[in-house]
N, C-alpha and C positions, 0 to 999 in steps of 0.2 A: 504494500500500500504506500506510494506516494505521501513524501511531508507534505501538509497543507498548510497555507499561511493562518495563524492565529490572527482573530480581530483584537481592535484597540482595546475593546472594551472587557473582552475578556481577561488580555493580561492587567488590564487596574483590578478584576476582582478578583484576579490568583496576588497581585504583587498585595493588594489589602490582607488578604487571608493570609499572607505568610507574616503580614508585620502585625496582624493582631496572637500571630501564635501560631498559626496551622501549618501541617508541615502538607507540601503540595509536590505529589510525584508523577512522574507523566510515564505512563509506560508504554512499553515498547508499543502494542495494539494501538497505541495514539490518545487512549483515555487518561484521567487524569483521577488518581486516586489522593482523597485529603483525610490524613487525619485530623484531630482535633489535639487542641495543648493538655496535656495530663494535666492542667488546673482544671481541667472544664469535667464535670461526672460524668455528663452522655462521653461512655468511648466509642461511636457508632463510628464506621469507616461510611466516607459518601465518594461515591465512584459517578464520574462526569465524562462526557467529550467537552471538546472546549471551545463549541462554534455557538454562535450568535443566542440558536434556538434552545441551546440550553440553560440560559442567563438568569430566563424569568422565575422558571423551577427550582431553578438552586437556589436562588433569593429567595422564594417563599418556603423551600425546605430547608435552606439553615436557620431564619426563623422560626420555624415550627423544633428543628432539631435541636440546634444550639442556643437560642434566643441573639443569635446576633444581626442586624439589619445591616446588609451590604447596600451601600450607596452608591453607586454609579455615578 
């Protein structure tokens, strides 16, 4: 599978997620697995690709998961 170019907007909310703590790995298949900072209880693993369409879902499920609001 071809690299694909990552949009803008996605690297501001991996570059946020690692400066509030989360550790953010891209693996090989292209997705992108995040954990959460061991200060945080939920240790749930959330596994993402990292185009456009999946922005809105991650926003409203780290909300729901983690209580944190990613701002774009």
């Amino acid at each position: 599978m071809p690299r694909q170019h990552q949009s803008k907007q996605m690297k501001k909310v991996f570059s946020e997620l690692r400066r509030l703590g989360f550790s953010v790995e891209q693996k090989k298949s292209g997705c992108y697995k995040i954990l959460p900072p061991p200060s945080m209880k939920s240790c749930d693993i959330y596994i993402t690709h990292g185009t456009e369409s999946a922005l809105h879902p991650m926003r409203r499920d780290f909300k729901r998961m983690y209580n944190v609001d990613l701002t774009v």
